[in-house]
Backbone atoms as SQL, in Angstrom:
CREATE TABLE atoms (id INTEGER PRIMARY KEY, chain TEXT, resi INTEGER, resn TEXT, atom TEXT, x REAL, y REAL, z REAL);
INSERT INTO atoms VALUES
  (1, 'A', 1, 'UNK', 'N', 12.879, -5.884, 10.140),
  (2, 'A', 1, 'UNK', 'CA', 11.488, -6.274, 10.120),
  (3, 'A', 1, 'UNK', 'C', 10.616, -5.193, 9.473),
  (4, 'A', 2, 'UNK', 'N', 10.638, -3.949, 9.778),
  (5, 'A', 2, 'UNK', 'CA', 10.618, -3.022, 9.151),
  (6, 'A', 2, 'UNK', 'C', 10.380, -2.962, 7.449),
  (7, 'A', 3, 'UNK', 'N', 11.403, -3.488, 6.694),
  (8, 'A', 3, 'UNK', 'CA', 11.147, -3.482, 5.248),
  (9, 'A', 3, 'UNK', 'C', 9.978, -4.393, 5.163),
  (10, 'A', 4, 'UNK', 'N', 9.548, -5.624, 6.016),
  (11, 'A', 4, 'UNK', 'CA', 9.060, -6.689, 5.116),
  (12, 'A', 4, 'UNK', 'C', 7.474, -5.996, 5.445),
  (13, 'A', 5, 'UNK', 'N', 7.114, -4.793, 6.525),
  (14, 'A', 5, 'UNK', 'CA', 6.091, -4.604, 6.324),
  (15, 'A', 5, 'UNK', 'C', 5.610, -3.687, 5.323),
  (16, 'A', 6, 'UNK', 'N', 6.742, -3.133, 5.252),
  (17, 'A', 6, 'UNK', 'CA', 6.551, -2.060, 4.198),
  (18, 'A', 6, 'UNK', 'C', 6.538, -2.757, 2.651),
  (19, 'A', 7, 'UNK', 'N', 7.054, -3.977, 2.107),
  (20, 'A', 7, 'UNK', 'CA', 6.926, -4.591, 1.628),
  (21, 'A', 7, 'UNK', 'C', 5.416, -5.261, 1.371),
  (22, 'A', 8, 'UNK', 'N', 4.330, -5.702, 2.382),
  (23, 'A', 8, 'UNK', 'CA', 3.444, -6.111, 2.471),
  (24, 'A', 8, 'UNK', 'C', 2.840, -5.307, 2.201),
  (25, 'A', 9, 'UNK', 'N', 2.812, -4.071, 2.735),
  (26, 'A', 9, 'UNK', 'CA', 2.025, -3.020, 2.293),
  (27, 'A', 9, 'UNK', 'C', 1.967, -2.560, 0.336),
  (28, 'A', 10, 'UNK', 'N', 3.135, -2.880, -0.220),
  (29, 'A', 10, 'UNK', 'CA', 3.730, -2.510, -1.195),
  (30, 'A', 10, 'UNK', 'C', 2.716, -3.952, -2.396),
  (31, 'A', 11, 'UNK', 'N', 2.547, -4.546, -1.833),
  (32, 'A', 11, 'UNK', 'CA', 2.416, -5.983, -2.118),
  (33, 'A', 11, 'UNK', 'C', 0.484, -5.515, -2.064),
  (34, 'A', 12, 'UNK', 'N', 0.297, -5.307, -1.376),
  (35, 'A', 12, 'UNK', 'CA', -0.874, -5.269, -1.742),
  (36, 'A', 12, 'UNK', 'C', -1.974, -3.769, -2.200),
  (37, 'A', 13, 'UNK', 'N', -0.998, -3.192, -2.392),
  (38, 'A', 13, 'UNK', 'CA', -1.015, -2.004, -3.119),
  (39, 'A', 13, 'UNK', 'C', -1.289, -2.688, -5.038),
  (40, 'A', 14, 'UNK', 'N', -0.302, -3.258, -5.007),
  (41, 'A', 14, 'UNK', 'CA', 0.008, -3.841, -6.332),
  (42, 'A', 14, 'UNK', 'C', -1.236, -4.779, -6.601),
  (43, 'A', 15, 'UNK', 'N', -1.760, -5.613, -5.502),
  (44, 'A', 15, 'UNK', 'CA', -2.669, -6.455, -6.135),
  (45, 'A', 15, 'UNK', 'C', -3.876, -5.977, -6.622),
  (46, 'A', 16, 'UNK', 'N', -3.820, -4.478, -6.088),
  (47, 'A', 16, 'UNK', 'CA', -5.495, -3.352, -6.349),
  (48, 'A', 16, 'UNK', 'C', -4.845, -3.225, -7.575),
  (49, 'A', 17, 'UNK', 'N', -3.473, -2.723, -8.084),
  (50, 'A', 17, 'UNK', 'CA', -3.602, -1.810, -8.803),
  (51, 'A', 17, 'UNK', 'C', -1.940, -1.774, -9.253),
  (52, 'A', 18, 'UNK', 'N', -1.547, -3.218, -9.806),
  (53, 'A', 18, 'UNK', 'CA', -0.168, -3.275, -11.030),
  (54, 'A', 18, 'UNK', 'C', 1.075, -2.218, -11.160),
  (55, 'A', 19, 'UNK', 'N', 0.275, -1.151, -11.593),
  (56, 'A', 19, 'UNK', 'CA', 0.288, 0.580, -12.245),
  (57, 'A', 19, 'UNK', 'C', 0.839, 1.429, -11.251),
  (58, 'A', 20, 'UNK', 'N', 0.076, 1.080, -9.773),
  (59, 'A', 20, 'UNK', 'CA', -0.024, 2.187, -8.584),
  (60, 'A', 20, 'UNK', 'C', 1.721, 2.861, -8.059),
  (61, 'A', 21, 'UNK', 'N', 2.078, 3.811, -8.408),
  (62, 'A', 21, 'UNK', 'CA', 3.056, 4.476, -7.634),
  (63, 'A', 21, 'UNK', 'C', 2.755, 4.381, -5.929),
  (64, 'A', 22, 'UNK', 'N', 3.694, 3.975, -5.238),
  (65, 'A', 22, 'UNK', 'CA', 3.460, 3.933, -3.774),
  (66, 'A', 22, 'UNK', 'C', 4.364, 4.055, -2.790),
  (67, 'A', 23, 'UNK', 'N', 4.708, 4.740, -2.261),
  (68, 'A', 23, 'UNK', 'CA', 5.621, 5.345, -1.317),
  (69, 'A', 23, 'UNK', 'C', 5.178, 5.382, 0.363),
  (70, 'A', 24, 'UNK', 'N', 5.871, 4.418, 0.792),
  (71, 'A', 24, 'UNK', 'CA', 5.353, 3.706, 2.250),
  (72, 'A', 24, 'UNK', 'C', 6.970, 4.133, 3.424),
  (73, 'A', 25, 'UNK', 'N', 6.076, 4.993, 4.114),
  (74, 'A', 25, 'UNK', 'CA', 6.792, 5.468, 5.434),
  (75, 'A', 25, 'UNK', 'C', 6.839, 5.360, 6.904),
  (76, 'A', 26, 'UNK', 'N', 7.260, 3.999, 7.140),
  (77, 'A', 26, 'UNK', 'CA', 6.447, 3.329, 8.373),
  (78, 'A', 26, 'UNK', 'C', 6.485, 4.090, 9.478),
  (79, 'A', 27, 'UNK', 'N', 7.821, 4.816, 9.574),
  (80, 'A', 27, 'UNK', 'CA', 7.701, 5.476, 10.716),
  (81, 'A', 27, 'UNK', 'C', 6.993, 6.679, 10.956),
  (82, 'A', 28, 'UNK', 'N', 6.740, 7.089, 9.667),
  (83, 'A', 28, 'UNK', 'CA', 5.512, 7.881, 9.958),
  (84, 'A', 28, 'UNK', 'C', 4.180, 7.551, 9.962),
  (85, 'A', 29, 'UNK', 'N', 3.799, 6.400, 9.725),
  (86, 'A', 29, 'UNK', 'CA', 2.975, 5.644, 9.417),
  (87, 'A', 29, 'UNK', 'C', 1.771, 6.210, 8.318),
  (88, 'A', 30, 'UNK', 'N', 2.365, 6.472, 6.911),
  (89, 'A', 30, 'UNK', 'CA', 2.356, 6.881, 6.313),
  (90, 'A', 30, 'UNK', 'C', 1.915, 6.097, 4.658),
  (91, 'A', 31, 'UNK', 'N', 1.605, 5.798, 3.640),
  (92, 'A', 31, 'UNK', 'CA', 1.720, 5.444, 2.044),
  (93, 'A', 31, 'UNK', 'C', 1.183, 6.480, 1.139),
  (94, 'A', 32, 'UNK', 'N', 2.103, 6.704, 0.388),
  (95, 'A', 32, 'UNK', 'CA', 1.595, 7.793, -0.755),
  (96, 'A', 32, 'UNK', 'C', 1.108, 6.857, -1.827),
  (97, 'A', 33, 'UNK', 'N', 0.256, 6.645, -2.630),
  (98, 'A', 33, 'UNK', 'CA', -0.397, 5.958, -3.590),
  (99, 'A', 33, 'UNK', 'C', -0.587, 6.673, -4.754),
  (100, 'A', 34, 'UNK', 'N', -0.542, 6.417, -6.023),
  (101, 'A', 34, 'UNK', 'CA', -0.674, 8.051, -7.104),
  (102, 'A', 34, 'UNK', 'C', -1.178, 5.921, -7.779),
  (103, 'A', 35, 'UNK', 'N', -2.923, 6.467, -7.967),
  (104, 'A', 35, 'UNK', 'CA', -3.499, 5.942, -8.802),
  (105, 'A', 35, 'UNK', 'C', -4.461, 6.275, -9.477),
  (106, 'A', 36, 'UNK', 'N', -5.865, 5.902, -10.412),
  (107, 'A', 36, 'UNK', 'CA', -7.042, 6.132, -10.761),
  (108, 'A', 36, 'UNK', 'C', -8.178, 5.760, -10.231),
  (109, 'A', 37, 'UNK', 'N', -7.305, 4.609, -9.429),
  (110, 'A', 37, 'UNK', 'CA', -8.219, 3.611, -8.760),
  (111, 'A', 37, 'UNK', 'C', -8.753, 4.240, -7.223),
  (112, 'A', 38, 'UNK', 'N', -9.688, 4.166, -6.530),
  (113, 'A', 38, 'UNK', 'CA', -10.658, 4.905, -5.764),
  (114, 'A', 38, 'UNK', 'C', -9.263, 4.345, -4.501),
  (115, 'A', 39, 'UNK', 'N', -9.215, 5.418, -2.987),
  (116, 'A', 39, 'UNK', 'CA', -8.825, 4.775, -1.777),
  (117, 'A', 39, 'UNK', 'C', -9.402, 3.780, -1.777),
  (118, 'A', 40, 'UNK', 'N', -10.753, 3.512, -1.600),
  (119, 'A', 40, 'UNK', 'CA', -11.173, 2.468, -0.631),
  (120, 'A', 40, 'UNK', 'C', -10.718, 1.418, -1.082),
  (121, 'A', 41, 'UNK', 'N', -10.203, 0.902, -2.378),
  (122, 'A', 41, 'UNK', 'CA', -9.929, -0.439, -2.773),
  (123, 'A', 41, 'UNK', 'C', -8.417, -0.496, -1.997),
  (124, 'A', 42, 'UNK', 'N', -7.960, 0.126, -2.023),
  (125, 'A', 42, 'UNK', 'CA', -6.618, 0.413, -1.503),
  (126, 'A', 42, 'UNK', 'C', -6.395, -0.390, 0.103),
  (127, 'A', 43, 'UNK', 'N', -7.354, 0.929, 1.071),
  (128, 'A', 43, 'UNK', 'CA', -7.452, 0.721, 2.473),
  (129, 'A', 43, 'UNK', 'C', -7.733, -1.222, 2.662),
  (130, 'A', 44, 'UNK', 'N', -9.312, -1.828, 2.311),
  (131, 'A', 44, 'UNK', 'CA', -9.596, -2.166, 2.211),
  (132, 'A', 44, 'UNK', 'C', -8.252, -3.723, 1.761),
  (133, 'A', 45, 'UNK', 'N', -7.649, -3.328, 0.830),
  (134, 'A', 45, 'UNK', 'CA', -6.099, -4.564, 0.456),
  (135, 'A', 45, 'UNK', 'C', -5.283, -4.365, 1.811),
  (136, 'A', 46, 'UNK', 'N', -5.073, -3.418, 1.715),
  (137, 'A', 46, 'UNK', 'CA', -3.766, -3.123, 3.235),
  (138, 'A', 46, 'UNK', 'C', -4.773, -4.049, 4.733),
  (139, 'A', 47, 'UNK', 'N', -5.551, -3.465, 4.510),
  (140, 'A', 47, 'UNK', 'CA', -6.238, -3.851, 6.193),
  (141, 'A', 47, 'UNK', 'C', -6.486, -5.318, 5.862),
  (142, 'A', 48, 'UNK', 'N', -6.755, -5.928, 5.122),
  (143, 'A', 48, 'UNK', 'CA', -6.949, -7.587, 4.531),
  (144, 'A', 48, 'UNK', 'C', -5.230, -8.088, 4.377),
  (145, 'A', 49, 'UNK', 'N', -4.654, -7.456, 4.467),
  (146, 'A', 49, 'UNK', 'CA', -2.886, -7.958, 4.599),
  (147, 'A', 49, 'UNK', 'C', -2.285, -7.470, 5.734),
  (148, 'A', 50, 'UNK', 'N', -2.705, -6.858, 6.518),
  (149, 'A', 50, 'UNK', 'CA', -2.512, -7.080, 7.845),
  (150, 'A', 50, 'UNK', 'C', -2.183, -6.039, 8.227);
């Protein structure tokens, strides 16, 4: 269950931002993001995907 959130997370990383490098560590509860694009569009996708 595990992957598919990290997946979701991954998923809407992509819909901000195609391009975005993202590295998601649930158990640390954790995402590394390497974009141009500002956090907040970011936070803002994740918390709207659950």
């Amino acid at each position: 269950m595990l992957w598919r959130c990290a997946s979701a997370v991954e998923k809407a990383v992509k819909s901000v931002d195609p391009h975005a490098k993202v590295t998601v560590d649930l158990l640390a509860k954790t995402a590394s993001i390497e974009s141009d694009i500002g956090l907040a569009a970011f936070v803002a996708a994740i918390e709207d995907a659950g």
